[in-house]
Backbone as CSV, one residue per row, in Angstrom:
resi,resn,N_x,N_y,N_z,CA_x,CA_y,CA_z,C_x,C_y,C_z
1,UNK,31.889,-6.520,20.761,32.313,-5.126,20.880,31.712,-4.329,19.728
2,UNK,31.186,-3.063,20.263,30.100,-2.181,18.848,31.432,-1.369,17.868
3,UNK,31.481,-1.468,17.399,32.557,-0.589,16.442,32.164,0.756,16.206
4,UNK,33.202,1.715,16.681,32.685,3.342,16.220,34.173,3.808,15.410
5,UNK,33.913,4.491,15.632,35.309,5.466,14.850,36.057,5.678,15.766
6,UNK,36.340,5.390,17.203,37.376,5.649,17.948,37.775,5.078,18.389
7,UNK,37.314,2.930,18.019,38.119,2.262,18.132,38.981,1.656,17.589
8,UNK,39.385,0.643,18.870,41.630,0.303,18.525,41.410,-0.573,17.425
9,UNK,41.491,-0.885,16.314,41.794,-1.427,15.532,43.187,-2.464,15.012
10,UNK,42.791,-3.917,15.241,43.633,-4.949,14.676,43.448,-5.639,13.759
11,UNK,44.438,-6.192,12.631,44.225,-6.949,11.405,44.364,-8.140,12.038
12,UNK,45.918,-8.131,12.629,46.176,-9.393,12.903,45.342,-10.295,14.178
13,UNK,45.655,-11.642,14.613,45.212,-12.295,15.504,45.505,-12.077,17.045
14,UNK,47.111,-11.420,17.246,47.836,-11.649,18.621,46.580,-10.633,19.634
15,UNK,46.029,-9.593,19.029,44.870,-8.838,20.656,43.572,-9.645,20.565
16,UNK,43.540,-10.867,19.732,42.473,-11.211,19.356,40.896,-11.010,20.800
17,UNK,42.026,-11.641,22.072,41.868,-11.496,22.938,41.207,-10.246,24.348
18,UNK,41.910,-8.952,23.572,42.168,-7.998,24.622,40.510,-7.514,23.941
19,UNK,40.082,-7.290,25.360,38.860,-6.161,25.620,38.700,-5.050,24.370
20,UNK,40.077,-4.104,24.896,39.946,-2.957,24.173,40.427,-2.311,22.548
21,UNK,40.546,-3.814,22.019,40.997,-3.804,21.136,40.059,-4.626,19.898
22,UNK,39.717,-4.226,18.518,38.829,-4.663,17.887,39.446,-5.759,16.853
23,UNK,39.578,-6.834,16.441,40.598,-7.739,15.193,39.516,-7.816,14.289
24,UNK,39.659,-7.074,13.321,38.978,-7.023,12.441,39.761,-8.553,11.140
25,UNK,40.767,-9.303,11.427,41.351,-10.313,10.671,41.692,-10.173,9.603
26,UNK,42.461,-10.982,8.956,42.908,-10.781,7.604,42.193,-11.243,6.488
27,UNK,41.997,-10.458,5.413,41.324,-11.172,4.340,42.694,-10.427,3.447
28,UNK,42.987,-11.610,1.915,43.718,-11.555,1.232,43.232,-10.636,0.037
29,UNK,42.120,-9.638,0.063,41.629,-8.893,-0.690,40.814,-7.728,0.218
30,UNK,41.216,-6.664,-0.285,40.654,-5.898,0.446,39.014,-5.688,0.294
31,UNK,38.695,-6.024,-1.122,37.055,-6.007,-1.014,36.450,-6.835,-0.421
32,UNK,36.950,-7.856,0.447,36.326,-8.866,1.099,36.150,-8.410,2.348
33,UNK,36.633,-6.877,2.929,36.359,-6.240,4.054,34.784,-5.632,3.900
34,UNK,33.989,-5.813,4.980,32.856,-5.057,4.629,33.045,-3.511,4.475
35,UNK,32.249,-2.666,4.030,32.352,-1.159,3.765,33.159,-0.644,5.180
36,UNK,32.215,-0.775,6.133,32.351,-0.027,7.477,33.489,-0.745,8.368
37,UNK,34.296,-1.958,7.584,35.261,-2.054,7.923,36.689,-1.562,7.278
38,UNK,36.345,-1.044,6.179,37.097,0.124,5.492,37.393,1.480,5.954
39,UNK,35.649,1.868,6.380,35.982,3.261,6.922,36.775,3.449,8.254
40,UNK,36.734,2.530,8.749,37.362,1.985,10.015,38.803,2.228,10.033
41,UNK,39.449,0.891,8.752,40.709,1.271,8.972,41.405,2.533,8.195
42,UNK,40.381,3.533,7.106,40.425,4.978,7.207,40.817,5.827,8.158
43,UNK,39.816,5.914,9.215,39.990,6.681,10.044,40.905,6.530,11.192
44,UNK,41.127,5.378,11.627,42.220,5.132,12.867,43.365,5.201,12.272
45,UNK,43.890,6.259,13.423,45.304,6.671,13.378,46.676,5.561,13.908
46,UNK,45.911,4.762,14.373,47.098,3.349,14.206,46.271,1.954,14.260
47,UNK,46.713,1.334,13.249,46.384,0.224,13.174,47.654,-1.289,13.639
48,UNK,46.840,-1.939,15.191,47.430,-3.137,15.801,47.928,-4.287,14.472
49,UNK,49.254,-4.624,14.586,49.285,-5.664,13.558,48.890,-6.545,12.574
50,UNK,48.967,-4.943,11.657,48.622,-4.918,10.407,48.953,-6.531,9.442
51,UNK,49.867,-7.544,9.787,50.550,-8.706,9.191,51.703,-7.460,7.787
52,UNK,52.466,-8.657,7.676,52.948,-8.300,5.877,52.164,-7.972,5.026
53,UNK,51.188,-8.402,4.829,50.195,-8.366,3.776,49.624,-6.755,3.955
54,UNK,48.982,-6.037,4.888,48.629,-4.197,5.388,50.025,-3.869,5.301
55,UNK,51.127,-3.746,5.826,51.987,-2.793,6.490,52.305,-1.766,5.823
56,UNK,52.640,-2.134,4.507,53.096,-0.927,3.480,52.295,-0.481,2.517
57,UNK,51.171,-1.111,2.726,49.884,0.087,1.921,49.242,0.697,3.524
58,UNK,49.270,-0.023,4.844,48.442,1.229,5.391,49.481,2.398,6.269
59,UNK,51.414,1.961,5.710,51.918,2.737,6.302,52.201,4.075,5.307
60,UNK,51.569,3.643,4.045,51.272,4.741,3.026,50.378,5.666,2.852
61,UNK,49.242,5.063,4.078,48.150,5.839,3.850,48.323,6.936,5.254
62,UNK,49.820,6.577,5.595,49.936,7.227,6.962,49.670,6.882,8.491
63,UNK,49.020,5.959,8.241,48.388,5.514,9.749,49.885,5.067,10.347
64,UNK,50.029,5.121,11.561,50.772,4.827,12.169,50.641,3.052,13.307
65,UNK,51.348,2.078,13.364,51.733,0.745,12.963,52.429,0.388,14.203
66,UNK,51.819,-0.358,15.199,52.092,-0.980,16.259,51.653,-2.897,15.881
67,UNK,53.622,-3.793,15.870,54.459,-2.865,16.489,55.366,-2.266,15.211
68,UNK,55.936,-1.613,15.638,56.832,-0.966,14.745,57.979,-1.835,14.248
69,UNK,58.402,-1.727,13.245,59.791,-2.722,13.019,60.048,-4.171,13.216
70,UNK,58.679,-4.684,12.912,58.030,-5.848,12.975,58.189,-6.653,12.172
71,UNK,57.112,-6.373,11.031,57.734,-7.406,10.021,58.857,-7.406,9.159
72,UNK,58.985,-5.947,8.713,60.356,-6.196,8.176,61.498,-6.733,8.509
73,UNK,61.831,-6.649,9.920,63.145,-7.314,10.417,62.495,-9.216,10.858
74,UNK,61.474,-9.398,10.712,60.912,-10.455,10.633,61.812,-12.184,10.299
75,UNK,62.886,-12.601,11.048,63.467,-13.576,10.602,64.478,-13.318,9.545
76,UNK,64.861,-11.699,9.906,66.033,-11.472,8.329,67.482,-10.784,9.341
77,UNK,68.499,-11.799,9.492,69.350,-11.808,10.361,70.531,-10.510,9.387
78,UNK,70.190,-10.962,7.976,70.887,-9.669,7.533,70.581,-8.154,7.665
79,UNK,69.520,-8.009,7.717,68.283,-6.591,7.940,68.821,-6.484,9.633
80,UNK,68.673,-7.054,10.278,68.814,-6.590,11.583,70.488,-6.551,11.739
81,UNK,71.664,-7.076,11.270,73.066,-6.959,11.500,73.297,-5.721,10.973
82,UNK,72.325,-4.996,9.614,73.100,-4.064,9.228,72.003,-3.034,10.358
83,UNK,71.056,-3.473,10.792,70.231,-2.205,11.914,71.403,-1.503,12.924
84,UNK,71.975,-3.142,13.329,72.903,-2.983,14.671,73.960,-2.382,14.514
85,UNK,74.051,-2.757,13.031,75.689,-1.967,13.071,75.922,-0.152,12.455
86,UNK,74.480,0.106,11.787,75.011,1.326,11.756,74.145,2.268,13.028
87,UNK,73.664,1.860,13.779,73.265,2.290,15.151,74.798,2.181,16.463
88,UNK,75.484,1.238,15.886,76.296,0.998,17.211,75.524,-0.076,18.539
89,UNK,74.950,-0.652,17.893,74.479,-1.462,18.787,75.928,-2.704,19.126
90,UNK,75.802,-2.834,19.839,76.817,-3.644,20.508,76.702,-5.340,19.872
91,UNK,77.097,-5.861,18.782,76.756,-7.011,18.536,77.791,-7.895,18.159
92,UNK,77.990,-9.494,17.965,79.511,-9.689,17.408,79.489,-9.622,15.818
93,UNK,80.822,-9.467,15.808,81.095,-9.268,14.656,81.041,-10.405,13.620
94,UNK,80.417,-9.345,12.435,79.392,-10.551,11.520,79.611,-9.420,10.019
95,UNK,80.176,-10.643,8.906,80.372,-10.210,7.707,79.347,-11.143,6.860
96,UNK,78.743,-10.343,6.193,77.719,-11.082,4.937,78.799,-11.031,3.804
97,UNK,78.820,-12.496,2.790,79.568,-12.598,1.975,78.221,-13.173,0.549
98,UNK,78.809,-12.003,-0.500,77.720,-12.448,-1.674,78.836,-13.207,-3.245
99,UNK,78.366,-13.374,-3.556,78.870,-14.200,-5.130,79.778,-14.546,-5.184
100,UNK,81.096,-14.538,-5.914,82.079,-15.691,-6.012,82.797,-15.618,-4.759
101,UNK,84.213,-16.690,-4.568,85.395,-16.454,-3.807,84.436,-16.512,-2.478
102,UNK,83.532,-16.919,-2.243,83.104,-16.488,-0.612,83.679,-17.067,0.347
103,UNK,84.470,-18.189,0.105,85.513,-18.988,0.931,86.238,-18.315,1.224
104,UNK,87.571,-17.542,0.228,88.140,-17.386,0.102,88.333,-16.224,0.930
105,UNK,86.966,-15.559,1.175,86.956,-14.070,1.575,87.043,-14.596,2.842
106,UNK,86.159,-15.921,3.664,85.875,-15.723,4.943,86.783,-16.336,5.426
107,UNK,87.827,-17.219,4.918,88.850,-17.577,5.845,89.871,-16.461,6.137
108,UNK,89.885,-15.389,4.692,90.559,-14.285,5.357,90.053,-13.641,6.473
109,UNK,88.932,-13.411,6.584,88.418,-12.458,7.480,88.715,-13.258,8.996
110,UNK,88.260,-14.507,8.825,88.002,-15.176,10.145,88.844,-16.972,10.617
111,UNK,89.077,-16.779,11.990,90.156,-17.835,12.230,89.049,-19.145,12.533
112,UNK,88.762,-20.171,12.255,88.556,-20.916,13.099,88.941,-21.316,14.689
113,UNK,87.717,-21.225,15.390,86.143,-21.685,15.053,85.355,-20.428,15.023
114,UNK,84.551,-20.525,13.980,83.393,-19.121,13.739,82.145,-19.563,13.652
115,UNK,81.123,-18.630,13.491,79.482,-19.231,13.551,79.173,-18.625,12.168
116,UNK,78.014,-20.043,11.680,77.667,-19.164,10.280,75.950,-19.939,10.505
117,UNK,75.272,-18.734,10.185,74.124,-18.814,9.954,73.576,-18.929,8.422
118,UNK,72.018,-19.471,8.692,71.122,-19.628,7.653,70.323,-18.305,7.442
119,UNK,70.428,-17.231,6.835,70.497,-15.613,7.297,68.996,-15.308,7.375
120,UNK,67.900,-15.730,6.358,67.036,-15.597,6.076,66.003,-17.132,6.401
121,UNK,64.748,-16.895,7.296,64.132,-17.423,7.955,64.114,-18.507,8.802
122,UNK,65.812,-18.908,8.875,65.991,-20.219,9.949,65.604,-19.210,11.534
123,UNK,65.436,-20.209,12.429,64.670,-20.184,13.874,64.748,-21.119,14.562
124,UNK,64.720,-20.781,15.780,65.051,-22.417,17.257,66.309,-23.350,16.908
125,UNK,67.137,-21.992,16.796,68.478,-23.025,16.383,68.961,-23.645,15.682
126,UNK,67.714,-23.993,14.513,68.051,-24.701,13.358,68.814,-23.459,12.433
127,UNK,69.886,-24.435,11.606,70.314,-23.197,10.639,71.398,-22.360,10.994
128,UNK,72.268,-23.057,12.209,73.282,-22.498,12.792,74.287,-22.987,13.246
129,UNK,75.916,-23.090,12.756,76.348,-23.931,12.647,77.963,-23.306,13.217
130,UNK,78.407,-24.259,13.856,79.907,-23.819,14.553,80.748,-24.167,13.561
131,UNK,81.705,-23.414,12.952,82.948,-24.237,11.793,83.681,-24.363,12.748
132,UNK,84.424,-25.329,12.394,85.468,-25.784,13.002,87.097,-26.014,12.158
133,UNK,86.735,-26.092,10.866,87.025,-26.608,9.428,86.788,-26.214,8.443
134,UNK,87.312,-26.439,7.440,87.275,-26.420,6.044,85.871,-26.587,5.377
135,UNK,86.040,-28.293,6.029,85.060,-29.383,5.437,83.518,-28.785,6.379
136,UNK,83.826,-28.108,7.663,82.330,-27.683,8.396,81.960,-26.244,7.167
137,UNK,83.167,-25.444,6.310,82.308,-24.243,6.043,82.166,-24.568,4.640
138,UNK,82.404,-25.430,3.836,82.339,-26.205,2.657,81.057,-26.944,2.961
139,UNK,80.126,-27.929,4.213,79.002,-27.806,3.694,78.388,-27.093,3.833
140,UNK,78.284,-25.692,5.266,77.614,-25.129,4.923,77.313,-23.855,3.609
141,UNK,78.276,-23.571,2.988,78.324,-22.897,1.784,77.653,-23.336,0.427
142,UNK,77.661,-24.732,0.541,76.383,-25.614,-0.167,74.996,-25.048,-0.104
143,UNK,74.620,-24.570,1.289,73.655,-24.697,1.306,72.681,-23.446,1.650
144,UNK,73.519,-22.421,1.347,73.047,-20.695,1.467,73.846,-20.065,0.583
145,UNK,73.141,-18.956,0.035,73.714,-17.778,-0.676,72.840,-16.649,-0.274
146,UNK,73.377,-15.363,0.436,74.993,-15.223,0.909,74.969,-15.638,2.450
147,UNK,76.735,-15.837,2.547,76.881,-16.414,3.944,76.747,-15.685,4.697
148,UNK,76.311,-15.955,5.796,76.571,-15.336,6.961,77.280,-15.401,8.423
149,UNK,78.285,-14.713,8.054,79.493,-15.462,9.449,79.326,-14.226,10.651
150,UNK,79.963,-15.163,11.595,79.809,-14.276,13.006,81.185,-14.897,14.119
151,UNK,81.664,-14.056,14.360,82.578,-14.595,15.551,82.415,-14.846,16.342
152,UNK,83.259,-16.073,16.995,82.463,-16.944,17.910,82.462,-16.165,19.354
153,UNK,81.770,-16.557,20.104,82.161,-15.924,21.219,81.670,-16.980,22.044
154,UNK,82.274,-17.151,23.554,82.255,-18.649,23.966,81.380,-18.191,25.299
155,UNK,80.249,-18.229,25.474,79.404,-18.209,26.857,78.032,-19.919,26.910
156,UNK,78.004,-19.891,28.586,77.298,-21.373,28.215,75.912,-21.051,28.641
157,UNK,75.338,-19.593,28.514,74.395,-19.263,28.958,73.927,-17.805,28.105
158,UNK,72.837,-17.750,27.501,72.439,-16.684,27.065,71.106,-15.860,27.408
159,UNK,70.454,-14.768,27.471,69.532,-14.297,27.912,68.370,-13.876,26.965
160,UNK,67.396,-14.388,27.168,66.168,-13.513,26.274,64.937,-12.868,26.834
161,UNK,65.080,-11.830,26.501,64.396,-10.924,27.414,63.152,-10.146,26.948
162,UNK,62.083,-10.624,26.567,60.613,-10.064,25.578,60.227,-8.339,26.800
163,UNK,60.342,-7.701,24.912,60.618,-6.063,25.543,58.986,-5.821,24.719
164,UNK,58.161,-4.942,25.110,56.934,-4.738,24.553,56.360,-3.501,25.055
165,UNK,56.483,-2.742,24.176,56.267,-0.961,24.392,56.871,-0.558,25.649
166,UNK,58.230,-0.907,25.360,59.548,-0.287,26.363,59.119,-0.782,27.696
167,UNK,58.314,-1.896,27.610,58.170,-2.410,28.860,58.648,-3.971,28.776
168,UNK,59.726,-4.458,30.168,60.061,-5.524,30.146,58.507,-6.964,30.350
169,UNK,58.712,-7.748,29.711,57.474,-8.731,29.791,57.898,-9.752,30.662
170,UNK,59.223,-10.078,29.844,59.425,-11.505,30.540,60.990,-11.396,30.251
171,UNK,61.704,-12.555,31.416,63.183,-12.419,30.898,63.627,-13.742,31.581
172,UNK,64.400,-14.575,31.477,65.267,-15.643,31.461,66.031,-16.009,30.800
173,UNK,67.324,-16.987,31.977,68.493,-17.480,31.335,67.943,-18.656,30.294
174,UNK,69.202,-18.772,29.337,68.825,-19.926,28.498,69.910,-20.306,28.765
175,UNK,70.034,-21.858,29.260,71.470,-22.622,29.636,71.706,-23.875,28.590
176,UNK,72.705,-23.861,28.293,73.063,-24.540,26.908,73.060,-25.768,27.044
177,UNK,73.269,-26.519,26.373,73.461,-28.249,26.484,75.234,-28.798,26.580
178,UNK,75.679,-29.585,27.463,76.845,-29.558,27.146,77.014,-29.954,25.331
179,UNK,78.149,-29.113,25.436,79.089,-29.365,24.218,77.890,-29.171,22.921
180,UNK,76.949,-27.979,23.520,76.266,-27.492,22.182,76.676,-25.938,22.528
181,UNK,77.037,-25.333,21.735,77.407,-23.598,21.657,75.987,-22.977,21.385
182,UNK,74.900,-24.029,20.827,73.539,-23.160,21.154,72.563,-22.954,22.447
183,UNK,72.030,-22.750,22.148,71.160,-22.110,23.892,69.828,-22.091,23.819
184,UNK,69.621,-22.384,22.578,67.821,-22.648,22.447,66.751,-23.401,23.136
185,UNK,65.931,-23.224,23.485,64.817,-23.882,24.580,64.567,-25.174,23.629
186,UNK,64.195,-24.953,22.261,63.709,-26.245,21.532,64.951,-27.320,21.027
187,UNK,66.307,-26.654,21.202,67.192,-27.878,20.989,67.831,-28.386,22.587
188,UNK,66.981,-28.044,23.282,67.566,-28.721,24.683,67.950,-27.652,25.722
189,UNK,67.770,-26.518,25.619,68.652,-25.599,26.537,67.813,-25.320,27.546
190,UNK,67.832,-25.412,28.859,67.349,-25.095,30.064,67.187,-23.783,30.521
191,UNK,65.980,-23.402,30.776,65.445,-21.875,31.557,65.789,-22.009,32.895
192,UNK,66.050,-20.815,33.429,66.669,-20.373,34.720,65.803,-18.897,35.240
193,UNK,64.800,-19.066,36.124,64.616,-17.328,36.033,65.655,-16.529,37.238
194,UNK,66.608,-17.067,37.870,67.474,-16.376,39.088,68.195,-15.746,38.302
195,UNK,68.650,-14.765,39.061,69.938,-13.553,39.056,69.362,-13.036,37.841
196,UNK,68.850,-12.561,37.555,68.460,-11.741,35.774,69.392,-10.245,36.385
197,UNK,70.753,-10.305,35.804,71.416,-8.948,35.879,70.026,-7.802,35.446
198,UNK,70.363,-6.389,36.278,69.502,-5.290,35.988,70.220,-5.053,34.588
199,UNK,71.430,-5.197,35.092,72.253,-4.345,33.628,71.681,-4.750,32.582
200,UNK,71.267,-6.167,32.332,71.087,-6.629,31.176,69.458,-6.196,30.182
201,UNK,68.446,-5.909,31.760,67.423,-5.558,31.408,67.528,-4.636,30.526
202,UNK,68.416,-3.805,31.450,68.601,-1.976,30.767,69.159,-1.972,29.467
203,UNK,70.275,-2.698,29.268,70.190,-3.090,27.688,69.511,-3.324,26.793
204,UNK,68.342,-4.282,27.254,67.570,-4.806,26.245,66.617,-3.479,26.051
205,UNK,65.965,-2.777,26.783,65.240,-1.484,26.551,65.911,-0.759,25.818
206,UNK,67.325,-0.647,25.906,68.192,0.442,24.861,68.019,0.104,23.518
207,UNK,68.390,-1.410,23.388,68.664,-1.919,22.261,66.816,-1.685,21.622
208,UNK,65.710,-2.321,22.539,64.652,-1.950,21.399,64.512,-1.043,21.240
209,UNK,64.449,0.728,22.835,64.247,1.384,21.523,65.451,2.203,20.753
210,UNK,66.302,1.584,20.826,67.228,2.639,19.706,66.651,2.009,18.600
211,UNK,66.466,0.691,18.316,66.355,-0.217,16.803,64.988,0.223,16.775
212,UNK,63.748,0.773,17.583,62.301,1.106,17.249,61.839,-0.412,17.494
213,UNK,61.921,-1.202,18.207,61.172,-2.490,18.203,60.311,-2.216,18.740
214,UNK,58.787,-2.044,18.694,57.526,-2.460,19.552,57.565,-3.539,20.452
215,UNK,57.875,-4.503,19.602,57.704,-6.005,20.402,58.787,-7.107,20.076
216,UNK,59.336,-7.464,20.931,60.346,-8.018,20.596,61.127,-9.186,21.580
217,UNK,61.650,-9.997,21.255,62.296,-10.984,22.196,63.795,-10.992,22.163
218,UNK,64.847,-10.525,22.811,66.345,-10.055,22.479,66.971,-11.265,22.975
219,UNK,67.972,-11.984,22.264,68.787,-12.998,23.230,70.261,-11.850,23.075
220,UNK,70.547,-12.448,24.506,71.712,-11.292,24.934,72.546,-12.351,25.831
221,UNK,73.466,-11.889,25.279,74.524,-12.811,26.235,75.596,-11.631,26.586
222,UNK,76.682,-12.536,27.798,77.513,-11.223,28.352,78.922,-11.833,28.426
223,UNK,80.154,-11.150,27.600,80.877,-11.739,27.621,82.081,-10.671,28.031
224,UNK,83.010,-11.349,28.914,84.125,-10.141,29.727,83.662,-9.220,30.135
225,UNK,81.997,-9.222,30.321,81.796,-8.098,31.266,81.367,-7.324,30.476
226,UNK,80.598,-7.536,29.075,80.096,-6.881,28.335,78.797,-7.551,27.432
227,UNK,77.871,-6.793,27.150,76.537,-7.039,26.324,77.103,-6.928,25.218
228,UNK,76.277,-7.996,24.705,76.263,-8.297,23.046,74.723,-8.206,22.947
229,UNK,74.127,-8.066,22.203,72.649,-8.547,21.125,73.039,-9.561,20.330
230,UNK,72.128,-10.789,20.231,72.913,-12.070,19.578,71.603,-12.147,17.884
231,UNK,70.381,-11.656,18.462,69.353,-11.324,17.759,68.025,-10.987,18.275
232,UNK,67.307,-10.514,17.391,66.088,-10.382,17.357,64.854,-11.157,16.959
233,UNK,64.005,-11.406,17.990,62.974,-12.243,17.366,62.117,-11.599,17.890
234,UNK,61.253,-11.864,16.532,59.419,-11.221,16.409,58.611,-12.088,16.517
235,UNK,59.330,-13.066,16.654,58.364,-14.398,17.273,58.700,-15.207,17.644
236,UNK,58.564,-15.376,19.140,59.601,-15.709,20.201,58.499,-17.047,20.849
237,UNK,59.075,-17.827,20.777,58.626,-19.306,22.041,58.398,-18.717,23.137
238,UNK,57.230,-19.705,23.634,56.267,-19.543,24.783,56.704,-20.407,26.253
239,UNK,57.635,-21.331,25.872,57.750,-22.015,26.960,58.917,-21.410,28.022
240,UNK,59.221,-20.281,28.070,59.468,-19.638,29.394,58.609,-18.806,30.212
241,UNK,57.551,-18.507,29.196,56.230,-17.753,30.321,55.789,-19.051,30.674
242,UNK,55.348,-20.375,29.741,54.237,-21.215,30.881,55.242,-21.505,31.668
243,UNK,55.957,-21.836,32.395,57.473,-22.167,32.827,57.076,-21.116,34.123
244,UNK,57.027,-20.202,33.537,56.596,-18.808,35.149,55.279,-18.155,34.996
245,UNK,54.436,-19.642,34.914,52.859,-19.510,34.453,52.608,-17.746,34.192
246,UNK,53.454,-17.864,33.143,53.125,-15.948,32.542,51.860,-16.145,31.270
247,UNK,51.330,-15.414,30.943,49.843,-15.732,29.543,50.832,-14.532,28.626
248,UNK,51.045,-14.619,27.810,51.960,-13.648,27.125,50.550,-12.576,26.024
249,UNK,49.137,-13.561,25.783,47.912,-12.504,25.461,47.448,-11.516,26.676
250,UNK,47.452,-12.006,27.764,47.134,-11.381,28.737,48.271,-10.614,29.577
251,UNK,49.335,-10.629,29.250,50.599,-9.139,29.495,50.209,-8.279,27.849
252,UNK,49.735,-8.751,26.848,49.465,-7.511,25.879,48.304,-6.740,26.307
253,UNK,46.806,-7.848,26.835,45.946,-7.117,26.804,45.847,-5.739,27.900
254,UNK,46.750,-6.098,28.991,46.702,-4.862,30.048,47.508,-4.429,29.217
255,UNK,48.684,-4.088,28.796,49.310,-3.281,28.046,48.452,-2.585,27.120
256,UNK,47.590,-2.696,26.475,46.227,-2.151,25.805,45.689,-1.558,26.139
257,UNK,45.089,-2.147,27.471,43.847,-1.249,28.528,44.782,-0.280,29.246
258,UNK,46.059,-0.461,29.856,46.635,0.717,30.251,47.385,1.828,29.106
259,UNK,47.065,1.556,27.997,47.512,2.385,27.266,48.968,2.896,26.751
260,UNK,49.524,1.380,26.798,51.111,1.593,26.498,51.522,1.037,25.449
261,UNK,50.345,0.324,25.098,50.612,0.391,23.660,49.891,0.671,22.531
């Protein structure tokens, strides 16, 4: 592809793929970009996934940053609880506890059985743990600072639904394992693509864009007849598109060429 000044410009790898889009890749120094790949990311008015490393020097230089709200909420379960909660996003209820007494605080707050997460970069289920006990929130308090608790809520099926420039990509049930309260594809949980409630779709579009997600994978579960958001992932497992032989590069790259994102 010839490079001019009016093309789409990517740092990162994910359009590596798409036609209309240029990946210029990451180098860990910016002088290791050639000149005219400077003037490049000068002049374009948005630059495709920039990584951590661009986002906040080229969201300084103004360019505008697809996707949006990407890396920062990036695997940080605290960053996204406080997104949800001062938006009103519909989520369960979840107290972060910092420095001393943190026991002390969360048995007040919460009855057994509750959920406490690993807040910062656990994924696929690891890092998530049902109390039941004393002795269940005594080890996990060993092993994080600060906690992160959540009330339990009891469904044996949860939904994740990859939303990508307010367009639905992909969506399926995740069915749990007996006598596991998680629902993850990599600790055993079974995909389902029947009955995908509309309602639930329509949620997940609310929820990204009220929160500004570009791209995003929502697990949503429904309990008494109501949506929760359970979280957000910016980097979501593949084995429910090959599953409904979906190419998840090739739903971005038409999303590119048709101009939606």
């Amino acid at each position: 592809m010839s490079l001019t000044s009016e093309s789409k410009i990517a740092l990162g790898k994910r359009l590596r793929h798409c036609p209309v889009i240029h990946s210029l890749g990451v180098k860990i120094d910016p002088d290791f970009y050639p000149r005219k790949h400077l003037e490049l990311l000068q002049k374009s008015s948005i630059i495709y996934y920039p990584t951590h490393h661009y986002e906040d020097v080229l969201t300084a230089l103004g360019k505008r940053i697809f996707p949006r709200n990407y890396y920062h909420y990036l695997g940080n379960k605290i960053k996204q609880t406080e997104l949800f909660t001062i938006l009103g996003i519909p989520h369960p209820r979840t107290q972060i506890y910092y420095g001393r007494n943190r026991k002390q605080k969360i048995l007040q707050d919460f009855d057994f059985p509750f959920v406490a997460k690993i807040p910062v970069g656990s994924s696929q289920g690891k890092g998530v743990y049902l109390i039941r006990n004393e002795h269940d929130l005594d080890s996990y308090l060993e092993q994080t600072r600060p906690a992160y608790i959540q009330e339990y809520l009891a469904f044996d099926r949860d939904l994740r639904i990859v939303v990508i420039g307010r367009q639905i990509v992909h969506a399926y049930w995740r069915i749990g394992k007996e006598n596991d309260f998680r629902h993850n594809v990599s600790q055993g949980a079974e995909i389902s693509f029947e009955n995908i409630p509309v309602e639930a779709l329509e949620f997940a579009l609310y929820v990204a864009g009220k929160c500004g997600f570009d791209e995003v994978g929502l697990d949503i579960c429904r309990v008494d007849n109501r949506f929760y958001v359970l979280e957000a992932n910016m980097v979501y497992g593949l084995v429910g598109f090959r599953l409904a032989n979906k190419d998840i590069h090739a739903s971005l790259s038409k999303l590119a060429e048709k101009g939606i994102i």
